[in-house]
N, C-alpha and C positions, 0 to 999 in steps of 0.2 A: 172207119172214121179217120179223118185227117187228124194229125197231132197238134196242135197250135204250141210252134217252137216261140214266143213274142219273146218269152220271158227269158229265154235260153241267146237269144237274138240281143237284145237290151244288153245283160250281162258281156257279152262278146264284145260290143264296141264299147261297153263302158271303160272294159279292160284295155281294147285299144288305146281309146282316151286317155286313158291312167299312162301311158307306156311312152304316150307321145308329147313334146314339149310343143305348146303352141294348138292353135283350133284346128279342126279335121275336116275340111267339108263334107256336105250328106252326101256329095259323087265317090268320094274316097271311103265313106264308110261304105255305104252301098258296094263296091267292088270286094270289099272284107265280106260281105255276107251274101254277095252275089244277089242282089237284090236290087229294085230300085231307087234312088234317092227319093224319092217322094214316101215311098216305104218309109224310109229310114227319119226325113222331116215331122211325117205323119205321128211315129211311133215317139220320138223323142220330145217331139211338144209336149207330152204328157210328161214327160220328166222334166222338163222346163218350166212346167204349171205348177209343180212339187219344190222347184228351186235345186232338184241336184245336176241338173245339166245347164249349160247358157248358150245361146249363139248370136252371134253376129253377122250384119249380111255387108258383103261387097267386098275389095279383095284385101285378101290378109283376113276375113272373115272365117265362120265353121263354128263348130260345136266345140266348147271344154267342159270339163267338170267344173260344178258350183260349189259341191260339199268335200270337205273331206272325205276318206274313203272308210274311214274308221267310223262314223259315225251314220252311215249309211246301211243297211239288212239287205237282205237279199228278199226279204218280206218285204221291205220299203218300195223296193222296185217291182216287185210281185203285184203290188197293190197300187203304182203309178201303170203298170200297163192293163190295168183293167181287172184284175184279178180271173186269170182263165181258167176255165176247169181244169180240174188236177186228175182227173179220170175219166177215160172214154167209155168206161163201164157203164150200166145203167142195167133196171132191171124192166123187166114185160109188165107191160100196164093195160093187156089185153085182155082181159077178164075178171076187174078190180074185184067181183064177188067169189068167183075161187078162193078154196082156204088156201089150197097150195101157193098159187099165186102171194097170197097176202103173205103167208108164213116165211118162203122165200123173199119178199120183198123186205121184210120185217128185219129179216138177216144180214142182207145185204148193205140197207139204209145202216146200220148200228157201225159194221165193219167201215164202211165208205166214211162215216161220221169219224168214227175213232183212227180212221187211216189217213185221212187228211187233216184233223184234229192236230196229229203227231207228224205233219209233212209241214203245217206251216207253224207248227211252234221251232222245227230245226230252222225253215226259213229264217226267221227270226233271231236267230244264235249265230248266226254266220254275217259277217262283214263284208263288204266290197274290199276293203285292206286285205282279210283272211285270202280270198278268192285271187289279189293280186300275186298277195306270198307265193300261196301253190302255184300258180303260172309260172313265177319267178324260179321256184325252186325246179319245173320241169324244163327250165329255155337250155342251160347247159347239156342237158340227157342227149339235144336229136336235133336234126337240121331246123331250121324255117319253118314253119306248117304255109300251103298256099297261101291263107290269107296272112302273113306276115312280111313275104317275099315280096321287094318292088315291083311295082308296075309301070312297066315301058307302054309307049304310046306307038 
């Protein structure tokens, strides 16, 4: 099963965002994530329906943040991209009258409940500010990463 990165995706240009003075366009983000800009228009409407992201079009146009960053979850943004599933797990629904079946299912459901339960109450606890800090505090450790590095035409 494919991973559905959106939310992993989201957080990475919000970061850019935060980093950069002035709007981004969706071709510039797009190249940070190696993706298409329509990808990146697509996804971010949703945060512009929420009011943490703005843009404007034509030039000297692109995306900025709308909110502060302190004031923003990593839950906030979880739940502007759609809220994806948190696990690819799932259990066999092939033989709903088996005990086994049920007893194992029974297991599963509780653990999945309480494991994601406790995945988006951390959501929740963590800032876009927090998430800039730790970036900040790794840029001195190590070069560039690709997507930080200019791009020549």
């Amino acid at each position: 099963m494919k991973r559905d990165s959106r939310l992993s995706s989201v957080l990475h240009v919000l970061l850019h965002m935060a980093q950069h003075d002035g709007p981004l366009t969706s071709e510039t983000l797009a190249r940070m994530l190696g993706t298409n800009p329509v990808v990146v228009r697509r996804t971010l409407a949703s945060l512009r329906e929420r009011g943490y992201v703005a843009s404007a079009k034509g030039p000297g146009g692109g995306w900025t943040l709308a909110r502060d960053l302190g004031t923003v979850t990593l839950l906030d943004i979880y739940r502007a991209v759609g809220e994806p599933t948190v696990f690819a797990m799932g259990h066999r629904l092939e033989h709903p009258e088996c005990a086994v079946e049920q007893a194992v299912n029974a297991a599963l459901d509780s653990a999945f409940r309480d494991a994601e339960a406790l995945l988006i109450a951390r959501l929740g606890e963590v800032t876009l500010a927090e998430l800039a800090a730790s970036f900040a505090r790794r840029m001195p450790r190590r070069p560039l990463p690709a997507c930080e590095r200019p791009h020549h035409a």
